[in-house]
N, C-alpha and C positions, 0 to 999 in steps of 0.2 A: 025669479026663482030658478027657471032654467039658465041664467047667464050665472048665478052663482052654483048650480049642482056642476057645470060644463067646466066653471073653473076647480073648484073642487077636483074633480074626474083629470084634470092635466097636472095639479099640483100630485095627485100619488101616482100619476104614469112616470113623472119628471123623472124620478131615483130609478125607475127600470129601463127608461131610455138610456142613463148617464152610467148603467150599471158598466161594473169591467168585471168580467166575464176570463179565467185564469184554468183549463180546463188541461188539469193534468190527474191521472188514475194514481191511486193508492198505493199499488203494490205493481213492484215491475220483477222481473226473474233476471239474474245474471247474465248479464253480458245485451241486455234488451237495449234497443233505443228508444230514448224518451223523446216524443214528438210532443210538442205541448203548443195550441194556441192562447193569445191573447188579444182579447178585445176591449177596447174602450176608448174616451174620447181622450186620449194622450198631449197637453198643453208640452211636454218638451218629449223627443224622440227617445229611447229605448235603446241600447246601445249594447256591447260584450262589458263594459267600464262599468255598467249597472246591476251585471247577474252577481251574486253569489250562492255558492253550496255548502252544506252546512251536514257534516257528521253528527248525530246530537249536538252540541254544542258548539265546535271548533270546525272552523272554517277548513272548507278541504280545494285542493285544486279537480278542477272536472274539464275536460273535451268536450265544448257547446260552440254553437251560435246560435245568436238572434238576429233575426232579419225582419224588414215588414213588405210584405206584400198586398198589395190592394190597399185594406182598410185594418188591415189585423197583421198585429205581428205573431210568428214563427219560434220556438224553440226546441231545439235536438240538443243532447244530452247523448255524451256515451257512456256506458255503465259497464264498460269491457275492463276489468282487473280491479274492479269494485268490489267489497264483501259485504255481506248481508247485512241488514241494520234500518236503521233510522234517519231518514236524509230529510235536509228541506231545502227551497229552492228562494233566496230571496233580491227582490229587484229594488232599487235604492237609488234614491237620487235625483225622484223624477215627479212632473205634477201632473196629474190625471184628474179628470172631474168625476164624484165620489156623491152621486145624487148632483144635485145643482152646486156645490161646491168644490174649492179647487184643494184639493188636495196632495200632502207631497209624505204622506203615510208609507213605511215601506210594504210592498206587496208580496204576501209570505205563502207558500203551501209546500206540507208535507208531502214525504213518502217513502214507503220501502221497499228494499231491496230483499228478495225472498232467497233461501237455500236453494232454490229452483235454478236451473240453468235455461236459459233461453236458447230456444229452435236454432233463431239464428239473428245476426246485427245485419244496420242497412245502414250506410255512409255515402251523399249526406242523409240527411233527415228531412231537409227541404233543398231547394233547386232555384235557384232564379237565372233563368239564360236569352241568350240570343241565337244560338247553336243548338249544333247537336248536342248530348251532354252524357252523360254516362252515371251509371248507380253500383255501388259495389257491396258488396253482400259477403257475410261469412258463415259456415256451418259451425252452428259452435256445440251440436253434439258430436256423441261418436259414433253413430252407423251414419249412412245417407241419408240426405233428405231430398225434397225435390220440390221445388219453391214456382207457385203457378205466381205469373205475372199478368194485370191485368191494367189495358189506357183507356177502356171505354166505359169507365169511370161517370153519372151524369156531372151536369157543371153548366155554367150558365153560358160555357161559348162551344161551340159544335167542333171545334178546331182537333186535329188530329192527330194522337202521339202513337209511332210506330215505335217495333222493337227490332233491331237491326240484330243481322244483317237479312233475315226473311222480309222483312218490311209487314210484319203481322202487329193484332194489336192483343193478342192473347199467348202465351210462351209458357211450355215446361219447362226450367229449369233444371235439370240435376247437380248435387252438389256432393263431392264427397266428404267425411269428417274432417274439420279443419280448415277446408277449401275456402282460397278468396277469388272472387270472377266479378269482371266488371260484367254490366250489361250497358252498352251501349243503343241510345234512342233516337227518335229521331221527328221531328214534325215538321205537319202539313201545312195545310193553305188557309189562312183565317185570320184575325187581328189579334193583337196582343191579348191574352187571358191566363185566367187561375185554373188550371189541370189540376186530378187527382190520379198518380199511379199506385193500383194495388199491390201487393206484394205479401203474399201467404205460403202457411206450410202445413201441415196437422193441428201446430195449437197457438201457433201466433199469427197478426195479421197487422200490417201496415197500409197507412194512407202517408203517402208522398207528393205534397203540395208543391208542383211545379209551375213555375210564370213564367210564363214566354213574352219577355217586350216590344218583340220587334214582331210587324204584321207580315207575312209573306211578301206583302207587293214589296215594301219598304227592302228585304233583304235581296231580292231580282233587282231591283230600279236606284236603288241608294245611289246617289252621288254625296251625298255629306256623310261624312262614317268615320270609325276609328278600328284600324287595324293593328293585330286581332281585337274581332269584337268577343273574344273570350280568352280570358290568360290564367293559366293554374301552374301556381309554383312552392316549392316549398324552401323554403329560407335556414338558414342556420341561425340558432339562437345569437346576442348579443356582436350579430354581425351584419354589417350595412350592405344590401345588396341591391342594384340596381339593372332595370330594363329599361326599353322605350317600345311607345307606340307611336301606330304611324295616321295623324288626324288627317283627313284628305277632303279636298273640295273641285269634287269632278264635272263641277255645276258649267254653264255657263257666263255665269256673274258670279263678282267677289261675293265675299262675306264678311259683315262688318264684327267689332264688338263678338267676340264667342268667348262667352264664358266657360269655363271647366272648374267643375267640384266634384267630391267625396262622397259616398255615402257614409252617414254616421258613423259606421261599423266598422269603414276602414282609417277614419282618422288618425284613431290613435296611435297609428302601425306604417303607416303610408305618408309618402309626402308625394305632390305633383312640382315640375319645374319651374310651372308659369299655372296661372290662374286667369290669365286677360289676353287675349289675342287681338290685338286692334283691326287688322286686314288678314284674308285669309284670300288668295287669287286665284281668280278661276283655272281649273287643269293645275291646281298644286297643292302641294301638300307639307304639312309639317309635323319635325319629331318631337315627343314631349316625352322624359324621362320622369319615369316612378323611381321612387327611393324607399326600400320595405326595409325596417327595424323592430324587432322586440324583445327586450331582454327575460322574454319567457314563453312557454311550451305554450302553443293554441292554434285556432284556426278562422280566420276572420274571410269574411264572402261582400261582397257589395259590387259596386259598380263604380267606371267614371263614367260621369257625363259630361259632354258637351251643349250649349245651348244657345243659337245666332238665330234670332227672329223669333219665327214660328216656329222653327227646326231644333228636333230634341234629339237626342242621340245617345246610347250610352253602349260601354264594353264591360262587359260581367271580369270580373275579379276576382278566384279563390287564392290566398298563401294559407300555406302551412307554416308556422313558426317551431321549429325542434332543435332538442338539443344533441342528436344522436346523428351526427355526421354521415353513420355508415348507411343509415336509413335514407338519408338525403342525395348518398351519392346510387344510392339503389333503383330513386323516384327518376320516375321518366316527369319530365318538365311540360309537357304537351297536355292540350293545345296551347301552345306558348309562341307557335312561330306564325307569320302572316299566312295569308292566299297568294303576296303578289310576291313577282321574282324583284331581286336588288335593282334590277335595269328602272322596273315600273316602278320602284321607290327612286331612281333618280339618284340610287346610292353607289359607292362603291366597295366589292370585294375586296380586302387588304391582305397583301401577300403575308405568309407565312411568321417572319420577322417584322412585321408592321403591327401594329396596334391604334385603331380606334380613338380620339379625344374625346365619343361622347359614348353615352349607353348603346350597346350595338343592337340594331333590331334583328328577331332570325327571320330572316326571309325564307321564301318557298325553296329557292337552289343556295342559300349559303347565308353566312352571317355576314349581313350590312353595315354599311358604316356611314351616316348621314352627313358628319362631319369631315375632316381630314387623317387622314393615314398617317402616324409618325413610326419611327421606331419603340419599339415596345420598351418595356422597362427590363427583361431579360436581353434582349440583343444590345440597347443600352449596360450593363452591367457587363454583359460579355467585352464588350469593345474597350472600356475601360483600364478591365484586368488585363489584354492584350499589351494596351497600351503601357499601364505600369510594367508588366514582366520582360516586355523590349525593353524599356529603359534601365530596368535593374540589372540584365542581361550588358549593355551597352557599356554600361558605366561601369561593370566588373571588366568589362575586355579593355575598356579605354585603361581601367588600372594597373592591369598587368602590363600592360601595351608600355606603358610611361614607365614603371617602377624597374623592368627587365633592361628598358632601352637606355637608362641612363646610368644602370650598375656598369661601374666601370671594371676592366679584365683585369686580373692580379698580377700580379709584377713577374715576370720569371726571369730570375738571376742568369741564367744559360745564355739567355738571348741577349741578355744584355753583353754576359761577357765575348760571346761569339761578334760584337760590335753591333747589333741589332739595334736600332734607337728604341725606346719604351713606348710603348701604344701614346 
């Protein structure tokens, strides 16, 4: 009797263990950001390919990402030039277990958007880094506001997030109407974990779940790493852009087999050069070029990793994908350049009229070239036209030159009859 009331008693835990858990509020104010977790036992990954938004019935485009940290994935939502109404939010594509079985149901919840204007926006929504990393906030009334910031947040790791440049863990803000301000953070000594930074004003209040991957000793002591281990850029729509990092083995022994993958998130946007490094020699290092594409408005976050043995590695990853050129040529690209100068990459500076054969890395004091220096494709183009316009030049002079010197002098009767012989 007790071995069947005990199984009884786990058959109806089963469905609240296997529950998925979609924990997004009803009603948001303009211009709010939607922070939304999800939990559940996820049989395929979660990805941006998977969200859509939904105006009462028609599909709308939105500014999100989703990411998973730990054990639960993350979603932000911006609702900045949204209007008020009816939204839902739904994820498609994916098999999740739904009580004891596997299901591939799409996962739907409403919600709306109030005539109310929100205090103020926070971008991102969530954080996943290796660095320092920055938050950027906007007043989206019109008097001041003044937004208290808070990292001592509890959490299950003790590790420590400052607010720079005081190095405090509690900060006033002021903000004036309209105003956008990065805040810049920063942390301490501990092993990788899940932070929460607060972020309030009179009548709104954010939780911003930040990962830190990397443990302190690891970022002091690293000899197997990838430079930068944090790159933020933003791209031009329907246009191929490329960088490099720099993967380095400062060990005293090779490394065999290293693998490098994507996270899901950036797949479909990202391509890497190589996926398999067979040897990797000690005190050296190699370039491995990103390739970013999308032929549409968004913002994708992940990571690369690296992975030789025991040894995990990874460099955090934001693009921005836009179609608004003047906004792109506005963004500062940082942190997008290493810590080490060109020399300690082994690379070289290219003069002025030289150009690079591979993705150039920014180094500390200048832009690197891992490869070989050729002439660029404008001092190329230049030389060319040089060259045809001397020739066209040449061949007008060779013509005259020929056509003048063989006209022969007209006859003049005088000289002849004065007994003058004819030319």
């Amino acid at each position: 009797m007790k071995k069947f009331l005990f199984l009884l008693f786990i058959l109806l835990l089963l469905p609240q263990i296997f529950a998925l858990e979609f924990d997004i509020k009803e009603n948001f104010s303009q211009g709010e950001t939607i922070i939304s977790k999800i939990s559940g036992t996820f049989i395929s990954p979660i990805t941006n390919a998977n969200v859509f938004f939904y105006r009462g019935h028609i599909e709308i485009p939105m500014d999100y990402s989703i990411s998973k940290i730990e054990e639960d994935y993350y979603l932000y939502v911006k609702t900045l030039g949204k209007s008020s109404g009816n939204y839902s939010v739904s994820i498609k594509g994916i098999q999740y277990m739904k009580g004891s079985e596997v299901s591939n149901e799409n996962i739907t919840r409403n919600f709306s958007i109030t005539e109310q204007v929100a205090d103020f926006s926070v971008e991102p929504g969530f954080a996943i880094v290796s660095n320092d990393f920055y938050l950027q906030f906007q007043n989206l009334q019109e008097n001041q506001l003044t937004l208290e910031i808070n990292t001592e947040l509890a959490s299950s790791s003790a590790r420590e997030i400052f607010i720079l440049p005081e190095l405090s863990k509690t900060s006033s803000i002021p903000l004036k109407s309209g105003q956008i301000k990065k805040i810049n953070f920063h942390f301490g000594e501990g092993l990788p974990a899940k932070k929460f930074i607060e972020i309030k004003s009179g009548n709104l209040s954010y939780e911003i779940p930040i990962y830190i991957f990397t443990s302190y000793e690891e970022s002091k002591t690293k000899s197997f790493g990838i430079d930068p281990s944090t790159l933020v850029l933003t791209v031009l729509t329907n246009k191929q852009e490329k960088r490099a990092v720099y993967l380095f083995n400062e060990g005293e022994e090779d490394l065999q087999n290293i693998s490098l993958s994507l996270s899901d998130s950036l797949i479909s946007s990202m391509n890497i050069s190589q996926s398999k490094i067979e040897n990797l020699n000690a005190k050296s290092g190699i370039q491995i070029e990103l390739s970013f594409f999308s032929a549409q408005d968004k913002k994708v976050e992940g990571s690369l990793r690296a992975t030789a043995g025991d040894k995990v590695i990874s460099s955090a990853i934001a693009v921005s994908f836009s179609s608004n050129s003047s906004l792109i040529s506005n963004v500062t690209q940082s942190p997008s350049a290493t810590s080490r100068t060109c020399v300690e990459l082994n690379g070289t500076i290219c003069a002025e009229n030289k150009e690079c054969d591979k993705a150039p890395i920014y180094a500390k004091d200048n832009v690197c070239c891992l490869g070989n220096c050729g002439d660029s494709a404008e001092s190329s183009t230049g030389r060319v036209i040089a060259i045809v316009l001397t020739s066209i030049i040449l061949i007008g002079i060779g013509f005259f030159y020929f056509k003048y010197k063989k006209t022969k002098k007209p006859i003049n009767l005088l000289e002849i009859a004065k007994g003058k012989p004819k030319p």
